[in-house]
N, C-alpha and C positions, 0 to 999 in steps of 0.2 A: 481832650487829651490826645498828643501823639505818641499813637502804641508801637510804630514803627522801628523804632531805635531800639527801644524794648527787645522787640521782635528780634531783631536781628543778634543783639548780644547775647539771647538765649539759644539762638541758634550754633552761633559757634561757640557756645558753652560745651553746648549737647556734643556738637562733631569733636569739640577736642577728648572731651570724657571716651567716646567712642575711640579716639587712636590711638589714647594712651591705655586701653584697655587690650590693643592688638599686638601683639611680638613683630616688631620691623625681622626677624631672623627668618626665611623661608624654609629652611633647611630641614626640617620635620614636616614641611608642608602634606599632608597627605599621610605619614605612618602616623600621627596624633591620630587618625581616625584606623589603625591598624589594631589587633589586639599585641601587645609586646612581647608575644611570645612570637608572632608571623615577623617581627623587625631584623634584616639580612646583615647579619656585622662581617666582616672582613679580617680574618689575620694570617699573617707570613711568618713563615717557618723556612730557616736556611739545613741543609743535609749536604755534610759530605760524600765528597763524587772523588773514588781512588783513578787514578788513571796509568800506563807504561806506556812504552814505544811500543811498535808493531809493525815486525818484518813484513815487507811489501814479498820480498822473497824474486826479487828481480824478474816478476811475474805478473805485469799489469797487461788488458787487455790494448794491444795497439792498434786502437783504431783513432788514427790522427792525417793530416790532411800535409804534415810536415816531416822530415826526414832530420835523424840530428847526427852531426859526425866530431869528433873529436877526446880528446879527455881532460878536464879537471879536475886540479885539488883543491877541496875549499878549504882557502886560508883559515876559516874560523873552526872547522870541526875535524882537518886533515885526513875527512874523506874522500876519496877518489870516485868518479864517475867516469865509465870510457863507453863510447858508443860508435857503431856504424851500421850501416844498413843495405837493406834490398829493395830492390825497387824493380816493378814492367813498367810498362813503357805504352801507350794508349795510340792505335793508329783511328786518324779522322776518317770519317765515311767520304769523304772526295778527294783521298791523298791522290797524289800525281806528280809525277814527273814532268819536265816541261818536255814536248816533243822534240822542241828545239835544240836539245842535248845531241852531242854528236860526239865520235872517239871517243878521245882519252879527256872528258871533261870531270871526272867526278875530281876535284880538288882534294880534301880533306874530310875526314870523319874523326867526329868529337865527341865528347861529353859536358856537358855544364850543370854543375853546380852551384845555383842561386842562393846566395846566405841574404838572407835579411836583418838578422843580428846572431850578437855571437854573448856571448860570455868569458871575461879571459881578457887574456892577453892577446894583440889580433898578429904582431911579429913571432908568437910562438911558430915554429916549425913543425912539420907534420909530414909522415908518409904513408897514402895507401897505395894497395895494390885494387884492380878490378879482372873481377872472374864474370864471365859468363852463366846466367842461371842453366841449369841441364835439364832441372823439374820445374814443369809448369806449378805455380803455387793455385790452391783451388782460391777461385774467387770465394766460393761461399760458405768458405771454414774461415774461424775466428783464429788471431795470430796474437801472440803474446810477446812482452819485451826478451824474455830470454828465448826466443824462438833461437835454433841450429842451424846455422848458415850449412853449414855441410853437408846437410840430407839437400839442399839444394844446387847446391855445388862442387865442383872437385878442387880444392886448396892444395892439393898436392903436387901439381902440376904450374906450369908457369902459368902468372897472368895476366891475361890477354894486352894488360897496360897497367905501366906504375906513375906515379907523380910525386912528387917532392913539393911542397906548399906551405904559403902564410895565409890567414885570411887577408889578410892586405898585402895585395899582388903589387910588389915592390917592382915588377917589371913594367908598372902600367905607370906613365907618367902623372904629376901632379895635374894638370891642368886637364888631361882624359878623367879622371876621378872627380874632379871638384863641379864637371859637368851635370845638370839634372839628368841627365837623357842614363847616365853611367850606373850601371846597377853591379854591385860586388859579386863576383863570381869566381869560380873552383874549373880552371880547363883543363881538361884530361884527354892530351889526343888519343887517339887509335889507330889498329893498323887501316890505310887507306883501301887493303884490298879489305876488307867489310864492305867499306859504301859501294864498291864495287860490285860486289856480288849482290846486295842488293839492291841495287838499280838493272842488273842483269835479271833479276828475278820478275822485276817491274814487266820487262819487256816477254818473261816464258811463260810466266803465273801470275798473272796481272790479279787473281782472286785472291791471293795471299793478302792482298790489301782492303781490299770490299769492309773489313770493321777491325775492330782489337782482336776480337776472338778469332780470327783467320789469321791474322798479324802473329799469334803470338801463340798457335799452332804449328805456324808456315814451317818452321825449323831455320829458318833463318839464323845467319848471327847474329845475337845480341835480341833476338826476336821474345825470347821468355824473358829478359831482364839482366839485371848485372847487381853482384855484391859489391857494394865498395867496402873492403876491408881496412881498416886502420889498424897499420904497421907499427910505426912508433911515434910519437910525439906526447908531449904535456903542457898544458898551458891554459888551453881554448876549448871551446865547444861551440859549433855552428846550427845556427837553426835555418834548413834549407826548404825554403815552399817549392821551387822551382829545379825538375831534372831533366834533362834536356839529350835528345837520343840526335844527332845532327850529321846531316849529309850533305855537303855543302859543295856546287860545280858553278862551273861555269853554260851559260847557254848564251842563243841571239836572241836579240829585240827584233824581231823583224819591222815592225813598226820606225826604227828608230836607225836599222840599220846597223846594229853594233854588237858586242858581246857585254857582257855583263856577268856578277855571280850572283849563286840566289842560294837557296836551304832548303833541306826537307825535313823536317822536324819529328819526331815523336818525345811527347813526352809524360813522364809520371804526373797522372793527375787522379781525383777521386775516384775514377772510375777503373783504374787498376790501384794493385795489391801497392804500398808501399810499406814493409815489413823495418821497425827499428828495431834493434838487438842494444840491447843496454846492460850492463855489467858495473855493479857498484862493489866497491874497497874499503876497508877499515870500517864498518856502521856498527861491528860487534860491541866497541866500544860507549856506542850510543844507547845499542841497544840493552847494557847492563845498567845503564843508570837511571837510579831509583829517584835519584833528587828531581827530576823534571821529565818531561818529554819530549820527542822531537817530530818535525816534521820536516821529510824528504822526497824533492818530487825528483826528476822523475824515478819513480819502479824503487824507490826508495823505505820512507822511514813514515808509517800512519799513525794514528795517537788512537789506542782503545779506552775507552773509560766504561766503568760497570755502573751503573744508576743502583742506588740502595732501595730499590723496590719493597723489598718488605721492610722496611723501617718507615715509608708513607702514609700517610694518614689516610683512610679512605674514609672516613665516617662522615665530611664534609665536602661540598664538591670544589674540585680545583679549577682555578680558575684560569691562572696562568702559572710556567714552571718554566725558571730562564736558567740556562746553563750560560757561565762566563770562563772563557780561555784567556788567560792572558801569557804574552808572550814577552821573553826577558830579549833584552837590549842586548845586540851582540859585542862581546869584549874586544876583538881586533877588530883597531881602523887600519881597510885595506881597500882598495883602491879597484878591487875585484872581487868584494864579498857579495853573494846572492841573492836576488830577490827572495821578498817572503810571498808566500800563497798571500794570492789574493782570494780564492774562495773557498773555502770547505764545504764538504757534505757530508753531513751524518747523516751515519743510515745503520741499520741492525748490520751484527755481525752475521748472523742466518740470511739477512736478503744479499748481503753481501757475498756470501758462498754460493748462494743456488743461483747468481748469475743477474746481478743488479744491473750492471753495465752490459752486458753483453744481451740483453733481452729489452735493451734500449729506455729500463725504468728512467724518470727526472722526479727530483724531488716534491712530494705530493704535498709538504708540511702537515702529512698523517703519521706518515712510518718515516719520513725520509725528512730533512730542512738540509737549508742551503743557508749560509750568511757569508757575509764579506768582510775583508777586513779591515777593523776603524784604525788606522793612523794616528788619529788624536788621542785615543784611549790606551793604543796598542794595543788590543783585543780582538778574540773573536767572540759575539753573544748570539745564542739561540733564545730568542725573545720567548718562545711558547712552544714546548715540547710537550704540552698535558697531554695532548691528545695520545703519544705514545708511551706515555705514562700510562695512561689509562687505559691501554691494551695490555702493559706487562702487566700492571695490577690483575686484569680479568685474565689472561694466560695462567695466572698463579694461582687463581683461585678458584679456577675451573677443570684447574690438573692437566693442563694441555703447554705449560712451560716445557723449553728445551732446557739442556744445560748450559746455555750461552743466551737463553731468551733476555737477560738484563744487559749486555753488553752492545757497544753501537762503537762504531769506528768513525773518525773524524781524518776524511781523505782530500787532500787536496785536488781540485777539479778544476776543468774548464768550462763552464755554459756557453751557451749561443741562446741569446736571444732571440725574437723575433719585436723587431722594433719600427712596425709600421703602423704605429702611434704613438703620439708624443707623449703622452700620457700614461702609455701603460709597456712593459717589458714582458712579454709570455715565452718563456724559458719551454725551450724547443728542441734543445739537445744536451747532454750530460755525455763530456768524459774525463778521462784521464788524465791531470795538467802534466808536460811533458818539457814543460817549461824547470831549467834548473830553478829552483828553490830551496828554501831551507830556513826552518823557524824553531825556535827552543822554549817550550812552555812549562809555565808555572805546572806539577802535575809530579807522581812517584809518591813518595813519601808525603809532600806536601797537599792536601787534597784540596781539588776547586770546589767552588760551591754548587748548590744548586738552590735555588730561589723559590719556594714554593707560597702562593695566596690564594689563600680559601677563603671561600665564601660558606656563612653556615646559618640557618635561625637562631636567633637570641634566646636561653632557656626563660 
């Protein structure tokens, strides 16, 4: 007899009894052998987050690498911003004269003002005047946007040069402008005896030059800085990287046999003081409304919201806690309405008075997050703020809360990156966006949410 076939059909008898005895579903794999009391379940709980506006109080730290001149009103909220600034002036460690200079070669003495973009209208009309700084500004004191041009200056007096201006220098032909080489700029002559007297200084005190800080001692003209005041105009606001101190002659080529002109430069760069003075209009009206809140850069309008800390659950541990902003669609279509923040930072209201920015903190995603914002969503979300949840919690329960320990402010900022890998962004600096902006958020009377998921054992 062949027992073979036998064999074989009892075999897959036996494996099929075996599979259908096994659960295809993996998903308990592993807590089947748990007791049901150690099995980890999951639930989310939404809590109201109240929020207002919150005077900036036209008092941000100004430490920025750009200078801003002009005023606007934004067509959507009919607030006003007007700005101008001070700036020294950075002498190089090999400044020089060419020896070649001879007489009466010093040409012209100028100023330049480099815009890179504006805001606005760019044919609005504009007029400063420019003063002479009298006080050295200290390098190693912190400067604010409503800094007082007048402890540095004397405005009472004439000064030293006025200019009448568009950003778009309608004196400069089309085909000079449409050139790549043409960079948009703000020229402010001066009087010619300036460059005079210092090129004469070049040849009595040649150490006056040796670095900035002997530059900008010497007593020279123009040697501590210059205010440029904004006199009158509405329309625009210029954002200038570039300020330019210029001494411009004539010398010989020896080489070549000929005369020629050339420049001697000084100019505002990080390594001197560039001080904005920013002055905002109308925000009261922003600031009484309860229906939403706003956000205004620069030295504008921050959004406070208070976390309902004692109403949190702690008996369970949290896992993740997402706060969501969302921001309403602006009602005027205009043709010169203003960027929204692109990044916020939340951070406590206490780390924010004892000197967040100015002690060069960046967001740690402990006490402090940073997010960006989503365009598709129109929001801003902070994905996971447990963790400083879970220091208000332990402040409250340890008797060591302030009276503002629930409260955290959502500021519009600038980062810098540090982006030398592809792969990863390490945030390397945090300041103050000085960029015009303006955002109107769901928030007042209406409260946002906050997102809370616990993890806890199953009774």
């Amino acid at each position: 007899m062949n027992l073979k076939p036998f064999y074989i059909t009892a075999l897959l008898f036996t494996t099929f009894l075996i599979f259908i005895a096994c659960d295809d579903n993996t998903d308990t794999l592993g807590s089947d052998l748990m007791p049901s009391s150690d099995i980890v379940v999951k639930e989310s709980r939404t809590y109201d987050v109240y929020t207002q506006s919150y005077s900036a109080g036209d008092s941000v730290l100004a430490r920025s690498s750009r200078s801003y001149l002009g005023q606007f009103t934004d067509p959507e909220t009919g607030t006003i911003i007007k700005s101008d600034f001070l700036a020294q002036f950075h002498c190089i460690d090999d400044f020089s004269f060419p020896d070649s200079i001879v007489g009466d070669s010093i040409l012209s003495t100028d100023l330049k003002l480099y815009v890179t973009k504006y805001v606005g209208d760019s044919l609005a009309t504009f007029k400063i005047s420019v003063y002479p700084l009298t006080k050295i500004m200290n390098p190693d004191a912190d400067y604010y946007t409503n800094i007082n041009p007048a402890l540095y200056c004397d405005t009472s007096v004439a000064p030293i040069a006025e200019k009448w201006f568009t950003l778009s220098d309608r004196t400069i032909s089309d085909s000079e402008r449409n050139k790549s080489t043409y960079k948009n700029r703000i020229v402010i002559p001066l009087p010619n005896s300036v460059g005079k007297q210092i090129r004469a200084a070049w040849d009595s005190n040649p150490e006056y030059f040796d670095d900035s800080e002997a530059w900008i001692n010497s007593g020279l003209p123009g040697s501590k800085g210059f205010y440029f005041k904004l006199e009158s105009g509405d329309g625009a606001l210029a954002y200038i990287n570039i300020v330019q101190f210029n001494i411009n002659y004539r010398y010989h080529l020896w080489d070549e046999d000929k005369d020629t002109t050339g420049s001697c430069q000084f100019a505002a760069t990080e390594e001197v003081i560039q001080a904005t003075h920013f002055a905002n209009y109308n925000l009261e009206k922003l600031l009484k409304d309860n229906t939403s809140t706003y956000l205004k850069s620069p030295a504008g309008i921050f959004t406070m919201a208070t976390l309902p800390i004692d109403q949190i659950l702690t008996t369970d541990t949290i896992n993740q806690a997402k706060l969501v902003l969302t921001r309403y669609n602006d009602i005027i279509n205009s043709g010169f309405r203003l960027d929204i923040p692109k990044y916020l930072l939340l951070v406590r209201l206490d780390d924010y008075n004892k000197g967040f920015f100015e002690n060069y903190h960046l967001a740690d995603a402990k006490s402090s997050y940073l997010c960006m914002f989503n365009s598709a969503n129109n929001t801003y979300t902070f994905n996971n703020i447990s963790h400083l949840i879970g220091t208000m919690k332990r402040e409250l329960h340890n008797g060591t809360a302030t009276a503002n320990y629930n409260k955290v402010l959502l500021i519009p900022v600038e980062p810098t990156f540090d982006s030398s890998t592809a792969s990863t962004q390490n945030l390397v600096k945090l300041c103050h966006d000085f960029s015009m902006t303006s955002a109107r958020l769901v928030g007042g009377t209406n409260p946002v949410k906050l997102e809370i998921i616990y993890s806890k054992f199953a009774k």
